[in-house]
C-alpha positions as a Python dict, from the first residue, in 0.01 Angstrom:
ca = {
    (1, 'X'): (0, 0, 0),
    (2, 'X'): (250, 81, -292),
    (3, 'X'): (420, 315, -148),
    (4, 'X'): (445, 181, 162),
    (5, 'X'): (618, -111, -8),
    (6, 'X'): (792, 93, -235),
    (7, 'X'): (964, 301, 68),
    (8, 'X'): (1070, -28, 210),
    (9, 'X'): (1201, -170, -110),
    (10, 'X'): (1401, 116, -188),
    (11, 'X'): (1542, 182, 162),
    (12, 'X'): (1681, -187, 177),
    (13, 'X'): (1856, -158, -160),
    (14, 'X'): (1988, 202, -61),
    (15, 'X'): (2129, 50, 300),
    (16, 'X'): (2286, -230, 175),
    (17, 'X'): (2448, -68, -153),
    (18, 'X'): (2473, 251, 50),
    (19, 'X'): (2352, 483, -181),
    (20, 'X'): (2101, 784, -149),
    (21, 'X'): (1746, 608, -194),
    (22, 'X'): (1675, 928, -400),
    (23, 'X'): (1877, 802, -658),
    (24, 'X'): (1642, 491, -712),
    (25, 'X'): (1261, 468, -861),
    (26, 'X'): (1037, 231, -922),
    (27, 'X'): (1187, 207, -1277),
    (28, 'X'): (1599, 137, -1171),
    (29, 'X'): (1758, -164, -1325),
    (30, 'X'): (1870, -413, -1017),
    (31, 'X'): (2254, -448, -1279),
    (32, 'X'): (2248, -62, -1272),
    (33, 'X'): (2218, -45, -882),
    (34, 'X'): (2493, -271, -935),
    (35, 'X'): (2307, -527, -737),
    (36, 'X'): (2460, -869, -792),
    (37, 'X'): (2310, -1200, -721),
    (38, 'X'): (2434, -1200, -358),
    (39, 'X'): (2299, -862, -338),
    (40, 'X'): (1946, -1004, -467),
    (41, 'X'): (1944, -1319, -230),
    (42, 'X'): (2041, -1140, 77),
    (43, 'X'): (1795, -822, -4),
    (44, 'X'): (1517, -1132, -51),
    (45, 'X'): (1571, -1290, 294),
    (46, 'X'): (1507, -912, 483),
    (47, 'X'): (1213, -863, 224),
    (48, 'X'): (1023, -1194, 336),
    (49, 'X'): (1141, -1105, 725),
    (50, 'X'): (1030, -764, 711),
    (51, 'X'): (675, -834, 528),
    (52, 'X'): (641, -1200, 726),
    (53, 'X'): (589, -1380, 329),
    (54, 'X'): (828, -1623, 165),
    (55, 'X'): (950, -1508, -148),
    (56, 'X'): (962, -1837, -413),
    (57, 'X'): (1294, -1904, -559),
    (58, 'X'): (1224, -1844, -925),
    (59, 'X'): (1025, -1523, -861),
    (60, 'X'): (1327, -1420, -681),
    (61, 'X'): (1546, -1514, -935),
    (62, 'X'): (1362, -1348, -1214),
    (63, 'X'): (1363, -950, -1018),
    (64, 'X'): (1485, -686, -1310),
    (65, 'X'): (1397, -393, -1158),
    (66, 'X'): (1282, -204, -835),
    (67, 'X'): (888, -236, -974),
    (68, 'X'): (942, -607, -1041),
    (69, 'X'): (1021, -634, -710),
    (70, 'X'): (733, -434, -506),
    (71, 'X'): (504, -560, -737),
    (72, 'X'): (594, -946, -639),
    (73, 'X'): (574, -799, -276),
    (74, 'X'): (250, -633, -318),
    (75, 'X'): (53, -985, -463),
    (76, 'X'): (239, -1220, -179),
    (77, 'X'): (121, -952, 86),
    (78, 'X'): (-221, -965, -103),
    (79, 'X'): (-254, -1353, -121),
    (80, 'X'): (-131, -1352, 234),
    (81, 'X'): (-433, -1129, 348),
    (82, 'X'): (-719, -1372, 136),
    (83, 'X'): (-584, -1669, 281),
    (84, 'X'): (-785, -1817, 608),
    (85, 'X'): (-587, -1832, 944),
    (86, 'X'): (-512, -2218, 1015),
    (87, 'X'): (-684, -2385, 1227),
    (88, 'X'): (-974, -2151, 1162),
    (89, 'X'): (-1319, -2327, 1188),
    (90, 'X'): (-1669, -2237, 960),
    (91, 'X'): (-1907, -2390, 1234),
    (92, 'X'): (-1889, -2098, 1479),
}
């Protein structure tokens, strides 16, 4: 799934900064994409719409770099998939 994620990721941040998404990796600094905290916040909200997970604050807050960020992705989509569907009964 990591580069599915990692497409995503990097085709948000080249859309809103407009910039080519060849210019970004897995390694790029969030300050040297010139990504400010605006930037971050606004690139979290179409993360969590776009992989249906809610991003926690303080993760959010902590993102360095592009791999911080699909990383974080990757274990929310992960937990997501573990978790049982509500409402979901064992005596069937």
């Amino acid at each position: 799934m990591s580069d599915s994620v990692m497409q995503k990721v990097v085709a948000l941040i080249a859309k809103s900064k407009r910039i080519s998404p060849q210019t970004i990796t897995r390694d790029s600094n969030l300050e040297e994409l010139k990504m400010d905290s605006l930037d971050g916040l606004n690139l979290c909200f179409e993360l969590e719409e776009v992989f249906d997970l809610s991003i926690p604050d303080d993760r959010a807050r902590s993102f360095r770099s592009v791999g911080q960020i699909v990383d974080e992705i990757e274990r929310l989509v992960s937990e997501k998939s573990l978790k049982p569907l509500s409402g979901a009964r064992d005596d069937a």
